[in-house]
SEMAR-323665 format. One line per 2 residues: number of its first residue (from 1); for each residue x, y, z of C-alpha. Coordinates in nm, 3 decimals. Last residue first. Example, Ala and Ser with C-alpha at 12.3 -4.5 7.8 and 13.67 -1.06 7.14 Angstrom:
2> 1.367 -0.106 0.714; 1.230 -0.450 0.780
REM end
This chain:
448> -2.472 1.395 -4.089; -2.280 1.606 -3.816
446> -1.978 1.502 -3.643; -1.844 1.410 -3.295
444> -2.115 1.155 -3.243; -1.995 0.922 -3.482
442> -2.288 0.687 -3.635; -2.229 0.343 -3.563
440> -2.212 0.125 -3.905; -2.483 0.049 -4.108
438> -2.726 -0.224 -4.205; -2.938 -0.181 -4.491
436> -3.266 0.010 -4.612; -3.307 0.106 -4.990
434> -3.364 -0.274 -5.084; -3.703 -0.275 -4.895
432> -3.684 -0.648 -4.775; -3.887 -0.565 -4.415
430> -4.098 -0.368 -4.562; -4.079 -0.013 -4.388
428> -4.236 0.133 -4.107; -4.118 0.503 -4.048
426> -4.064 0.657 -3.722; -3.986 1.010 -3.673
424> -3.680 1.158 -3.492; -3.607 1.298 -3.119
422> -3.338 1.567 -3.174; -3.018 1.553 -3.384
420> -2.671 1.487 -3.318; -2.682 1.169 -3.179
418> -2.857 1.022 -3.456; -3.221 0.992 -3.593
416> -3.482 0.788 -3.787; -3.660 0.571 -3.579
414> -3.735 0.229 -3.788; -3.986 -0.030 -3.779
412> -3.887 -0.332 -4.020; -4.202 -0.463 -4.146
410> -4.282 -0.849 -4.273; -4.521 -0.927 -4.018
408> -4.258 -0.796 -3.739; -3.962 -0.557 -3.679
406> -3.930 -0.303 -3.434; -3.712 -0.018 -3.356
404> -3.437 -0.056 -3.614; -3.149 0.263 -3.592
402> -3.168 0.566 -3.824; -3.007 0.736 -4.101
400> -3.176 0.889 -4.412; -3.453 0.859 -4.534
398> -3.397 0.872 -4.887; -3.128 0.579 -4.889
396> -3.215 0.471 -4.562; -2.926 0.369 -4.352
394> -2.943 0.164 -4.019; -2.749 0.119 -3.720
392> -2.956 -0.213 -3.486; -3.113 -0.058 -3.201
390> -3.400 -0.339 -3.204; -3.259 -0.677 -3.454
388> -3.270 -0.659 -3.845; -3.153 -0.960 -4.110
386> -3.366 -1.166 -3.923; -3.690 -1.032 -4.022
384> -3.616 -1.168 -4.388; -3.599 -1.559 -4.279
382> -3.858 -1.536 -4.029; -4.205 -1.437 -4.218
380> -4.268 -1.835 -4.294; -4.241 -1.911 -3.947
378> -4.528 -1.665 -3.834; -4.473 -1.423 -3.608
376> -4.619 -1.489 -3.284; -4.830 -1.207 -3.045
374> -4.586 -1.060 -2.760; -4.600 -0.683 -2.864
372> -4.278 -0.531 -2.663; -4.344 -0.162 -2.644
370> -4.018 -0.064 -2.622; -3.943 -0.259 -2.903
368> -3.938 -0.665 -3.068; -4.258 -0.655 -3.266
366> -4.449 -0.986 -3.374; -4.240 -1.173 -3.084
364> -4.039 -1.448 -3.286; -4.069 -1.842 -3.247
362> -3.720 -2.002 -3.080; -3.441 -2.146 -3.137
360> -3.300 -1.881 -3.358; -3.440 -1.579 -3.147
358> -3.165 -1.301 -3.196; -2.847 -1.324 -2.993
356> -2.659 -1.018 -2.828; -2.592 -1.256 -2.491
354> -2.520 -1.566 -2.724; -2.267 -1.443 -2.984
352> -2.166 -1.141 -3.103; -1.773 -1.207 -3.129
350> -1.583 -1.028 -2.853; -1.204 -1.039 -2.863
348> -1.097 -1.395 -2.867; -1.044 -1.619 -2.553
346> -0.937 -1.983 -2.561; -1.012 -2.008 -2.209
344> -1.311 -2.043 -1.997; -1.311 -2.112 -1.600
342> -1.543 -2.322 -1.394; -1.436 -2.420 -1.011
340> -1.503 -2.672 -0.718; -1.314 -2.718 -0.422
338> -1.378 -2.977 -0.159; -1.505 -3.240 -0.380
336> -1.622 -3.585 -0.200; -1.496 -3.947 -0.186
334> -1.641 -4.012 -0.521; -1.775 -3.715 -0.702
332> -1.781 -3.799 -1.069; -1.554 -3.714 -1.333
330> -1.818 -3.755 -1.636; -2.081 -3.593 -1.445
328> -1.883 -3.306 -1.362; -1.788 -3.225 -1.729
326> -2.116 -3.230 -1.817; -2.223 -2.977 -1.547
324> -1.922 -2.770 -1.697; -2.067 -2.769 -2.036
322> -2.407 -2.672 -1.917; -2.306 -2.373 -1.692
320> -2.096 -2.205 -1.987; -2.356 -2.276 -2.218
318> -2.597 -2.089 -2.000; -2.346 -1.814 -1.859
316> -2.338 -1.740 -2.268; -1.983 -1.562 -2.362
314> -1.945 -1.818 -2.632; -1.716 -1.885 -2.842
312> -1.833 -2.180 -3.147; -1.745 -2.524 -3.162
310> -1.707 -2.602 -2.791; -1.394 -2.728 -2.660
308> -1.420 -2.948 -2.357; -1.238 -2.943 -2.022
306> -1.175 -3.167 -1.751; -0.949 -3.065 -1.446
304> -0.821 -3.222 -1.127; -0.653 -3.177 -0.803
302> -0.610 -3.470 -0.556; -0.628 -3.245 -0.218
300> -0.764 -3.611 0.002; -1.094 -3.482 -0.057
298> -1.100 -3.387 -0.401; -0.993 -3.087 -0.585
296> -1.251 -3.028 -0.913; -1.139 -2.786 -1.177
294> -1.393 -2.754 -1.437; -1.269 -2.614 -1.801
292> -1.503 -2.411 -2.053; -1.284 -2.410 -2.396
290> -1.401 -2.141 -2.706; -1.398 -1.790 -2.496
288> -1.551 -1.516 -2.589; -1.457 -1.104 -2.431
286> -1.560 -0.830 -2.452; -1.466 -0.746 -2.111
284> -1.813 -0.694 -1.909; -1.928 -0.992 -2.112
282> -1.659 -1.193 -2.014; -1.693 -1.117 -1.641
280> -2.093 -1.154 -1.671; -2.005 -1.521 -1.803
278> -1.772 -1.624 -1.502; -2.057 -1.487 -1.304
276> -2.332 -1.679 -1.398; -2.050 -1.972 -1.474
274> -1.984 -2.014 -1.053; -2.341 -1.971 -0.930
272> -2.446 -2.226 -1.215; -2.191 -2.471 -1.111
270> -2.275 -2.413 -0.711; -2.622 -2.515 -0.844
268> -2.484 -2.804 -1.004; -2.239 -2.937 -0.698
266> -2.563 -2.896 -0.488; -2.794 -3.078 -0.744
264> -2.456 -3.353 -0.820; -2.450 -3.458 -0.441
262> -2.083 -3.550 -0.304; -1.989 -3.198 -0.100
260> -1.712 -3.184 0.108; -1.755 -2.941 0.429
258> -1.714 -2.556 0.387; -1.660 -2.548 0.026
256> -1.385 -2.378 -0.177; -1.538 -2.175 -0.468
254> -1.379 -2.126 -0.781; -1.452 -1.871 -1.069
252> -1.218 -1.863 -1.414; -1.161 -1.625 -1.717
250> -0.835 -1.723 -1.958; -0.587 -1.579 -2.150
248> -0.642 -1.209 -2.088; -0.322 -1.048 -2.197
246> -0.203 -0.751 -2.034; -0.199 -0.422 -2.211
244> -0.064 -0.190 -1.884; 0.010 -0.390 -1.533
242> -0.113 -0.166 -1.182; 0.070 -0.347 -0.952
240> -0.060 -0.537 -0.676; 0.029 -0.405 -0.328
238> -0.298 -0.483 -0.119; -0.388 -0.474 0.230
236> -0.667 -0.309 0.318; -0.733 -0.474 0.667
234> -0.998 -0.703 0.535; -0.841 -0.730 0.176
232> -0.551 -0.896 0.406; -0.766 -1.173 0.578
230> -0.930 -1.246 0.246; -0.644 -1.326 0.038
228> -0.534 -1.582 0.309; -0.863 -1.737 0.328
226> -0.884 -1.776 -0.047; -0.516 -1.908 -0.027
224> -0.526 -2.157 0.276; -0.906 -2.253 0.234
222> -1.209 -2.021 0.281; -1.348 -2.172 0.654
220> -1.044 -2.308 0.792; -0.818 -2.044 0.653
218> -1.040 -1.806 0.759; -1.039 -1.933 1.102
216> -0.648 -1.894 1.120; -0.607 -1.583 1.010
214> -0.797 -1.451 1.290; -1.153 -1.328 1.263
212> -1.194 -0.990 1.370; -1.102 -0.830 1.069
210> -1.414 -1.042 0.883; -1.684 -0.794 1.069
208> -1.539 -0.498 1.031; -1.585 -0.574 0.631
206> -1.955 -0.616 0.676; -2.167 -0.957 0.734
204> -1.950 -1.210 0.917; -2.172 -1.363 1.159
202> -1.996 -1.765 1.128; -2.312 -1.876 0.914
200> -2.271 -1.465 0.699; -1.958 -1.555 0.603
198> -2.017 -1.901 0.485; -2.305 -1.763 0.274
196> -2.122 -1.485 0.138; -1.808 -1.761 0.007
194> -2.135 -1.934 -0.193; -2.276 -1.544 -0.321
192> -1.900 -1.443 -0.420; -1.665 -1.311 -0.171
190> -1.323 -1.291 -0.395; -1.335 -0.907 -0.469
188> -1.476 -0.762 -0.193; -1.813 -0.575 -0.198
186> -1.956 -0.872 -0.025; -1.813 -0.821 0.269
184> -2.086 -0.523 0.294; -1.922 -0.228 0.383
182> -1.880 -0.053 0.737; -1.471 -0.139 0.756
180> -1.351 0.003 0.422; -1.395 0.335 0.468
178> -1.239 0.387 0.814; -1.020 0.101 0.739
176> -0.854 0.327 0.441; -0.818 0.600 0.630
174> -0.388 0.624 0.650; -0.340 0.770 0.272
172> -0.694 0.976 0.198; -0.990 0.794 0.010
170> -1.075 1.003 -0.306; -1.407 0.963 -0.438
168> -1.591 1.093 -0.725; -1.887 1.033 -0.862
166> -2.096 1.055 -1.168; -2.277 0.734 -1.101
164> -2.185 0.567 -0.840; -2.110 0.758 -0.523
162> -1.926 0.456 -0.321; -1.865 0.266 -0.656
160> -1.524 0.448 -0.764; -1.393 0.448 -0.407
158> -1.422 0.059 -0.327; -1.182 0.027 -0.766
156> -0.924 0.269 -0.577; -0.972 0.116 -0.282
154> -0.854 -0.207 -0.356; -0.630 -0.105 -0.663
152> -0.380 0.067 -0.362; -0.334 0.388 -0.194
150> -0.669 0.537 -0.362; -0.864 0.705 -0.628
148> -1.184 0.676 -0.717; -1.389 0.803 -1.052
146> -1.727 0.748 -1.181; -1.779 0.804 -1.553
144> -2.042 0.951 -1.752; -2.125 0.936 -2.142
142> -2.216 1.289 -2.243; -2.091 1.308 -2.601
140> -1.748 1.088 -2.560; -1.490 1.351 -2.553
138> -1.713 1.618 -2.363; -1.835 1.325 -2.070
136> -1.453 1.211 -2.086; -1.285 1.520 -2.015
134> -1.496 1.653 -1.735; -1.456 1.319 -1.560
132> -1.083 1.387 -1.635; -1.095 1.736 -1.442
130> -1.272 1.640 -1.191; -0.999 1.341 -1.093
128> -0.741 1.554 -1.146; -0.892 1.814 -0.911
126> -0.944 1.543 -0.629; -0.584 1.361 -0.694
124> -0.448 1.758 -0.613; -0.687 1.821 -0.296
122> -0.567 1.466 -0.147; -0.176 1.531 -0.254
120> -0.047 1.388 -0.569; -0.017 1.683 -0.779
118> 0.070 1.553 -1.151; 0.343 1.676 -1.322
116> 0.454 1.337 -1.486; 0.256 1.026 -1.478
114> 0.412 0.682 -1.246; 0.270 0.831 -1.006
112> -0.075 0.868 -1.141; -0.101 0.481 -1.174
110> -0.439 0.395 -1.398; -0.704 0.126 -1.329
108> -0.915 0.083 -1.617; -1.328 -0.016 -1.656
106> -1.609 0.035 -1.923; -1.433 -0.192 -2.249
104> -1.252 -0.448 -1.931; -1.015 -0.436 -1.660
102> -0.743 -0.176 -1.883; -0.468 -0.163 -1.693
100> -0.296 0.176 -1.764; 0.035 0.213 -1.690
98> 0.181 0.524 -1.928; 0.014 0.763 -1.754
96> -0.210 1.068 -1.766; -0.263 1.076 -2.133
94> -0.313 0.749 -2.106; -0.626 0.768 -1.938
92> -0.750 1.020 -2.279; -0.658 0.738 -2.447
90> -0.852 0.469 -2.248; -1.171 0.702 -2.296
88> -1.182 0.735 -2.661; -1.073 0.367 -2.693
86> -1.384 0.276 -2.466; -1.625 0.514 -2.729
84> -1.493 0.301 -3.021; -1.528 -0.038 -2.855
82> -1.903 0.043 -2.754; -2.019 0.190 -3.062
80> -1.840 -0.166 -3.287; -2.014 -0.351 -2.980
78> -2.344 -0.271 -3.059; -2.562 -0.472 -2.835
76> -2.953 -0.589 -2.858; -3.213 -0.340 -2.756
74> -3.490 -0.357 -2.516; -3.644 -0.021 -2.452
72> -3.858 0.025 -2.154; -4.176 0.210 -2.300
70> -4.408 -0.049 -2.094; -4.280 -0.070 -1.718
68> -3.990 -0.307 -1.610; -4.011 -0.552 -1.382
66> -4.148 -0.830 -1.656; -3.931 -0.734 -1.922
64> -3.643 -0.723 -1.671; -3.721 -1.112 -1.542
62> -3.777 -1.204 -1.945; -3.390 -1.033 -2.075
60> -3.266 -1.257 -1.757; -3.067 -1.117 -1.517
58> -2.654 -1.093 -1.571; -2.669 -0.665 -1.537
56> -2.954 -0.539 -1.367; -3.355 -0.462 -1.366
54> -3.507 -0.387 -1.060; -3.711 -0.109 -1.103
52> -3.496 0.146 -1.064; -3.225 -0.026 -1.233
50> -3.411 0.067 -1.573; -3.372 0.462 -1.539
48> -2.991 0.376 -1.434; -2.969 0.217 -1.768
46> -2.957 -0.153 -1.755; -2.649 -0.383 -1.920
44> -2.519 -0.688 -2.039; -2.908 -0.848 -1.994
42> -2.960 -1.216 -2.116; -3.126 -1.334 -2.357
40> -3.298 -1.664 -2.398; -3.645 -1.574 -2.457
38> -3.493 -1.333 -2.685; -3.354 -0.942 -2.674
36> -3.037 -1.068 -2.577; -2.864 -0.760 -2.389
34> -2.920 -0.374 -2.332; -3.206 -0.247 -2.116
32> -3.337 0.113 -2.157; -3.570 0.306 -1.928
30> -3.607 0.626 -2.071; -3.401 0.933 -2.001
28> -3.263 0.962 -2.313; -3.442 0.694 -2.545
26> -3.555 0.934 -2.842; -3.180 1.075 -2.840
24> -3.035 0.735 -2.995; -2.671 0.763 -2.986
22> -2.663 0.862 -2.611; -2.883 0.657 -2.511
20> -2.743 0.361 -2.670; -2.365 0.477 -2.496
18> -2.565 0.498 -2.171; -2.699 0.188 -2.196
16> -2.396 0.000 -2.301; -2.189 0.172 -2.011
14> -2.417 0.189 -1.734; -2.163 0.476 -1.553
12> -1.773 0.432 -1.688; -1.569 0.270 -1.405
10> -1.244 0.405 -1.395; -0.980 0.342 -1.085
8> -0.677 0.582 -1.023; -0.420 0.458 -0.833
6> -0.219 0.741 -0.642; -0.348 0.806 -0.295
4> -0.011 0.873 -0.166; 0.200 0.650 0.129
2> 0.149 0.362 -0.088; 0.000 0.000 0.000
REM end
């Protein structure tokens, strides 16, 4: 930990959302929910709007549906929007120093001392930090981030979510414990929902609450190096490095269990628990991977894996949980598992796959929108629907630019208008119109 509050920590504010909002001036200050827009979908990301009634990142696109109220706009990802806003914002953090550790296309860590010229005293990290969040909202047309900065990544990243969004938070050398302490032990890295549970059996709720225990008894309850990791984070310990451009080769999730565990509905749920969030981390970095591994450590500390290679990368928390089930049934659970873990590895830069997905595998809704008509579209209508998907970039050839609102009974339903402009009108086309085809991201530093 340093003696200046010097790591920087980015977390851009409901990324996807508020880059669709953003591009599509209709939607500002709407509910909007990014993701698969199928039975099957899952949501990347909710607009602040959207949270408020309950929808979030890594829920199913039908639980948000149903919590949100009618007007909430469902629209499938962009990534080519999403990957050129990021690399607006992750040059303007290099700009302020060479090590910057990109976490994911929303997300960096940057070390100001290792900038030149900069201030690092309390009042100096605080005007940096307003300065850059004034930066990236006029760089990227509006889109918000929240900032913290801190003695070490820990409470950098703790500071950037204390005031989320739009805030910023700078945690002064020697008070780390003081802001630390009263959170949730949840809102350390490491203490997912199965690690939570043990926590909470032994009355271990907030961060206070796991100082007390010794070293000892959370190496009995969390394992040697879980427990180990967890007994520093508690008293703010934490001297990793900030590393520029590193390579993501793989994205994995274990949990070590309390007692060893033998039935396959436990082991599965704990499986699902484990690839939920396994899959949220590769959405939330762009990232699909092609080989979901298990790592099972049995109860005499024989360690394990079994992996399979699927055909296609996925990012899907689904597929992910599926595959690894598999695995588990073909290594059994003789004697016991102690630990238990799913990872995915053969990563490539984000191909839209299962969380952006259209309906394949299943009938379509007659309109796909805000408005989210739920009557069937016939099977013979599917093949020239499928070439549009809601908030898909458009071009018009007299109309003009736009992005796909609806589709259904042979129409294409489109708003026509861009970041630059106000609200626009909506047209319904046919859905094979030849003057209407897919376009790229319009560029909200210029006009039409």
């Amino acid at each position: 930990m340093r003696r200046e509050a010097s790591i920087l920590h980015l977390d851009l504010d409901a990324f996807f959302a508020a880059v669709e909002q953003r591009d599509k001036p209709s939607l500002r200050g709407r509910p909007v929910v990014v993701g698969g827009v199928g039975g099957r979908g899952v949501v990347a990301t909710a607009s602040y709007e959207a949270r408020a009634y309950g929808a979030r990142s890594a829920m199913s696109t039908a639980e948000a549906r149903r919590r949100c109220p009618s007007g909430t706009a469902f629209l499938g990802g962009r990534f080519a929007a999403y990957r050129r806003t990021s690399d607006v914002v992750m040059a303007l953090l290099r700009e302020l120093s060479p090590l910057v550790e990109p976490a994911s296309l929303d997300e960096a860590y940057v070390d100001l001392a290792a900038g030149e010229g900069h201030d690092l005293s309390v009042e100096g990290m605080t005007e940096l930090g307003r300065q850059l969040k004034a930066r990236i909202a006029a760089a990227t047309g509006g889109v918000t981030g929240s900032v913290g900065i801190g003695t070490s990544k820990l409470m950098a990243k703790i500071a950037s979510d204390l005031q989320k969004p739009d805030g910023l938070v700078v945690v002064p050398p020697g008070r780390e414990l003081e802001v630390l302490h009263p959170l949730p032990v949840t809102r350390l890295g490491g203490v997912g929902p199965a690690t939570a549970e043990r926590l909470h059996q032994v009355g271990v709720k907030t961060v206070a609450d796991l100082a007390v225990k010794s070293l000892t008894d959370l190496v009995t309850l969390a394992g040697r190096a879980h427990g180990a990791g967890l007994y520093a984070l508690a008293r703010a310990e934490d001297d990793r490095a900030v590393v520029p451009d590193r390579g993501v080769k793989s994205v994995s999730h274990e949990e070590t269990f309390e007692r060893d565990l033998t039935d396959l509905d436990v082991l599965g749920r704990e499986i699902d628990g484990m690839a939920a969030r396994v899959g949220e981390r590769l959405r939330s970095s762009a990232y699909s991977g092609r080989t979901v591994t298990l790592k099972l450590r049995r109860y005499d500390f024989t360690t394990l894996t079994r992996s399979q290679t699927l055909p296609h990368p996925t990012d899907d928390s689904r597929t992910i949980a599926t595959t690894a089930r598999r695995l588990l049934t073909e290594a059994g659970t003789q004697g016991g598992l102690r630990l238990l873990g799913v990872g995915v590895s053969g990563l490539s830069v984000y191909a839209q796959g299962d969380l952006f997905a259209g309906e394949d595998d299943e009938p379509l809704p007659d309109v796909v929108t805000a408005e989210d008509t739920t009557e069937q579209l016939p099977d013979a209508d599917l093949p020239a629907e499928r070439r549009w998907w809601p908030g898909q970039d458009v071009r018009h050839e007299e109309l003009g630019t736009g992005w796909v609102w609806g589709r259904g009974l042979g129409r294409v339903t489109v708003r026509f208008e861009g970041p630059l402009t106000a609200p626009g009108p909506v047209r319904t086309l046919a859905a094979d119109d030849p003057l209407l085809q897919a376009a790229d991201p319009p560029d909200w530093r210029t006009t039409e």
